[in-house]
C-alpha positions in Angstrom: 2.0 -9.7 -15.4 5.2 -8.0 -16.3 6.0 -6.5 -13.2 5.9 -8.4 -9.4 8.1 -7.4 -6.6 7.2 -10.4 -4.9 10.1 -12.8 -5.0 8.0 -15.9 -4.7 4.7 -17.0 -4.0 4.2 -20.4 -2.1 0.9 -22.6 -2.0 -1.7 -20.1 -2.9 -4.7 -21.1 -4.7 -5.3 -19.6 -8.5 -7.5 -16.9 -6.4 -5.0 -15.8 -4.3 -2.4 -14.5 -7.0 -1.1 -10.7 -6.8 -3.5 -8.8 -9.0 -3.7 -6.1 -11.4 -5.6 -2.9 -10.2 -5.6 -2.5 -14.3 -9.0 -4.4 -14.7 -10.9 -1.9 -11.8 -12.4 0.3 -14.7 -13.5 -1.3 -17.7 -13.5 2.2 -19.7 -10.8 2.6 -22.0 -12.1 5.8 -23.0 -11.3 7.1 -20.2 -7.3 6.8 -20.5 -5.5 9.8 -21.3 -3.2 8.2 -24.1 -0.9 11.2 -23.6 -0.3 10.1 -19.7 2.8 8.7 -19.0 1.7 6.1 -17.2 0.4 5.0 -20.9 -2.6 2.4 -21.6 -2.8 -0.5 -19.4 -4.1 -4.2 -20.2 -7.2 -4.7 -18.6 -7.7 -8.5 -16.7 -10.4 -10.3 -15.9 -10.8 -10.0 -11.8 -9.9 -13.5 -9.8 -13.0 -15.0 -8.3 -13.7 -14.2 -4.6 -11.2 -17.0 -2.7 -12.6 -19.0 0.3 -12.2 -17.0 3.3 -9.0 -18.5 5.3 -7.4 -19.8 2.3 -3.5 -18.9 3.4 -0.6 -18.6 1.7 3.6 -17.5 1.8 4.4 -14.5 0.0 8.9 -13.8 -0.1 10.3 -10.9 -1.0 14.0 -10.6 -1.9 15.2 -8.8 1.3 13.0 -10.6 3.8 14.4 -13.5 5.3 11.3 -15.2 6.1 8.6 -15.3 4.2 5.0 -13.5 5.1 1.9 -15.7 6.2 -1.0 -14.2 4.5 -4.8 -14.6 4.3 -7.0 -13.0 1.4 -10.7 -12.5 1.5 -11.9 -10.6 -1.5 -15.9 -10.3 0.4 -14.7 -7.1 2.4 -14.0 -5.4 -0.7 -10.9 -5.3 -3.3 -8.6 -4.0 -0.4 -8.6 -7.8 0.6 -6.2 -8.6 -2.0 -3.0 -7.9 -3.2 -2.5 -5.6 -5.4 1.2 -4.8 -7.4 1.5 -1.3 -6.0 1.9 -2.9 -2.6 5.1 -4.9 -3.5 6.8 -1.5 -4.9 6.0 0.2 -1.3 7.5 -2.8 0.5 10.2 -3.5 -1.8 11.3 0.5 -1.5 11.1 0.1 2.1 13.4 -2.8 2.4 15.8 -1.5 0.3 16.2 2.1 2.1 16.5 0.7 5.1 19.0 -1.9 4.0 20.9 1.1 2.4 21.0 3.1 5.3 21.9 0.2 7.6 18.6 0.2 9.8 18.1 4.2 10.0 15.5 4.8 7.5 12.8 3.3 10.2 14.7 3.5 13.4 12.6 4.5 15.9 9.7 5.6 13.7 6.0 5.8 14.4 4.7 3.8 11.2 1.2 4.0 9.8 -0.5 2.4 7.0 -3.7 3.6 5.4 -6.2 1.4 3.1 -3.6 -1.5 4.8 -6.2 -4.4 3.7 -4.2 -7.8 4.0 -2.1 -5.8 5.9 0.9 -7.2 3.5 2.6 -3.9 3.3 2.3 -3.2 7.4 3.4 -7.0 8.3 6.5 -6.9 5.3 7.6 -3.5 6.9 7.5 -4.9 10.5 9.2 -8.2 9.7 12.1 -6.3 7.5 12.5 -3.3 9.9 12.5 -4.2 13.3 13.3 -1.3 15.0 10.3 0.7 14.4 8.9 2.5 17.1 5.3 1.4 16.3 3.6 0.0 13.6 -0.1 0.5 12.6 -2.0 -1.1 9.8 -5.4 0.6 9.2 -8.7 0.2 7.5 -12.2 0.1 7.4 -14.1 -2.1 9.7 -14.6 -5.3 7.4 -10.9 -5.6 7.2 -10.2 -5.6 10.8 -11.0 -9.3 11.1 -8.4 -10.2 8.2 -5.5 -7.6 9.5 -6.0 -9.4 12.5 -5.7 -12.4 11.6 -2.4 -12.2 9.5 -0.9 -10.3 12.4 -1.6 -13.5 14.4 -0.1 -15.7 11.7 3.3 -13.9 11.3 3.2 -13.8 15.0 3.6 -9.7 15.1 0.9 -9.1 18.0 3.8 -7.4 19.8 4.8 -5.3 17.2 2.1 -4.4 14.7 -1.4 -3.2 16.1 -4.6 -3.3 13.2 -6.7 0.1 14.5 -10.5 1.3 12.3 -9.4 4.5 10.3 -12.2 5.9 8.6 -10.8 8.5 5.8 -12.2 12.1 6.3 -13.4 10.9 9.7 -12.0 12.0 13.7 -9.0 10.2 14.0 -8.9 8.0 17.2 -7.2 9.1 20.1 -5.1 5.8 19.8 -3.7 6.1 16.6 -0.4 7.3 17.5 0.9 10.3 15.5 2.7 8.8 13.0 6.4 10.0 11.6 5.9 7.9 8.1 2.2 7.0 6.4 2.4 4.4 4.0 -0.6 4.4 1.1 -0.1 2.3 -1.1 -2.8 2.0 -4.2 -5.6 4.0 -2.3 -6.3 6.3 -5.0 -8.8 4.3 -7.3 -12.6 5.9 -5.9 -13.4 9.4 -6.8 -15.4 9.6 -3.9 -12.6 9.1 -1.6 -10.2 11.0 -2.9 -11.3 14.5 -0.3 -11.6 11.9 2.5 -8.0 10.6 1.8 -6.8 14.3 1.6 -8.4 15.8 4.6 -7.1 12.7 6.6 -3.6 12.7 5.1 -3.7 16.5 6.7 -4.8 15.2 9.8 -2.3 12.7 10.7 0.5 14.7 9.1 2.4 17.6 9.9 5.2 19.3 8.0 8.0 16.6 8.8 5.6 13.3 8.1 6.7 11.4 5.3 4.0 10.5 3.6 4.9 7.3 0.7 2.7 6.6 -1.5 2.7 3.6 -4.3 0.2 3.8 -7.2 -0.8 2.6 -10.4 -2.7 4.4 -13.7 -6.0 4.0 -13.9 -8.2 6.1 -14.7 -7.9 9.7 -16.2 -9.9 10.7 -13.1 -6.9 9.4 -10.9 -4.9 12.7 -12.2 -7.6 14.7 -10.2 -6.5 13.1 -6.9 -2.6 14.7 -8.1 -4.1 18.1 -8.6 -5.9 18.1 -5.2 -3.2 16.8 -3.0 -0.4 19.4 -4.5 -2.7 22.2 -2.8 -1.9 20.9 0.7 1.3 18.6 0.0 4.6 18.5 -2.1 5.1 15.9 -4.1 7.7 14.3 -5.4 8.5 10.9 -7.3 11.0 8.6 -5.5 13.9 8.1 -8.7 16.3 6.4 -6.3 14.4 3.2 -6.6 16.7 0.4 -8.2 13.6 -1.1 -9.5 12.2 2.0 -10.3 13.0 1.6 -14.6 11.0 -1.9 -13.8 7.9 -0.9 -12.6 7.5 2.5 -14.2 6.7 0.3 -17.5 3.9 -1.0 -15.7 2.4 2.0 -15.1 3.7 1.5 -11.1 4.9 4.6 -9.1 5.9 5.6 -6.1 5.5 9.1 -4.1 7.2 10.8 -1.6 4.9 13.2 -0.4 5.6 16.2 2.2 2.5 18.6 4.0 3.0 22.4 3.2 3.5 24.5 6.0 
């Protein structure tokens, strides 16, 4: 792995390592050597871990480390994946450079949250959010749960069911920034994503997105979203240059009007 924007990683079993979301499609055909995101290496996927099995992930600007649980039996959001290291370690770093404004006071939402590694890392670095929500599909609620318990955030981060293209629940909060980080990997999905990005957003969200090259099919997602959104690559990353080789990117992405 060329790329990790996780610092360290303490006492996790083999199965429990950051993973590549390289290895998802096993078609090479498919990749569009004339992308910029270029050809990636695919990996062999890490066997499903034990559920429970817990471990400390650090990142560089975090002064304490984040308790996390993987379970790989809901589905691949149960791991983590690279593109979630460049959301949190963007995130760290703005607020950092704009001396706790970035956040301040801002209704936070994660979609396709998972572990809920990205929500918790957010929370922990940025503690004067408004509110922050970590969201997914029912067999992840359990998990989210569970590591909000652990890093002892049941006071600042609530785990909520957010169904893409469904009603959104009247207590989601409307949020001023959605985080997304790697949820563009299933065609299928891709119009559920959109329709509830367009939902929760209006045309001052900010709407951050971290990805990584997959598929030639992933370029479709691109073309859909411009219809509705702007969308722009964040350059001021300083680990931008690093990452970019590994086919990582991240978005800022803002709703027409």
């Amino acid at each position: 792995m060329a790329y990790t924007s996780l610092a360290h990683v303490d006492d996790l079993p083999e199965s429990l390592q950051v993973l590549r979301l390289d290895g998802y499609d096993s078609d090479l055909s498919s990749i569009d050597e004339q992308d910029p995101f270029g050809r990636m290496t695919l990996v062999e996927s890490s066997p499903p871990p034990e559920y429970g099995a817990v471990g400390k992930v650090t990142f560089e600007l975090l002064d304490a480390p984040i308790e996390l649980a993987q379970d790989l039996s809901g589905g691949c959001g149960g791991k983590i994946w690279e593109a979630a290291g460049v959301m949190v370690d963007y995130m760290l770093w703005k607020q950092k450079q704009t001396q706790g404004l970035f956040l301040k006071e801002k209704k936070v939402l994660e979609l396709g949250s998972g572990t809920g590694l990205v929500g918790l890392a957010v929370a922990k670095g940025c503690d004067n959010v408004d509110t922050m929500v970590i969201t997914d599909q029912i067999p992840m609620m359990q998990l989210m749960s569970q590591n909000i318990t652990l890093n002892k955030l049941d006071d600042r981060v609530q785990a909520k069911i957010l169904n893409w293209g469904e009603p959104i629940s009247s207590d989601i909060p409307v949020p001023d920034v959605i985080l997304a980080s790697d949820c563009v990997y299933l065609e299928v999905a891709y119009q559920p994503l959109i329709d509830t990005l367009m939902e929760l957003s209006n045309k001052d969200t900010d709407i951050y997105m971290s990805y990584r090259k997959r598929r030639r099919a992933n370029k479709r997602f691109f073309q859909m979203a411009r219809k509705k959104f702007h969308l722009v690559e964040v350059m001021e990353d300083p680990k931008r240059e690093q990452y970019t080789k590994d086919g990582l990117r991240l978005y800022l992405m803002k709703k027409k009007c």
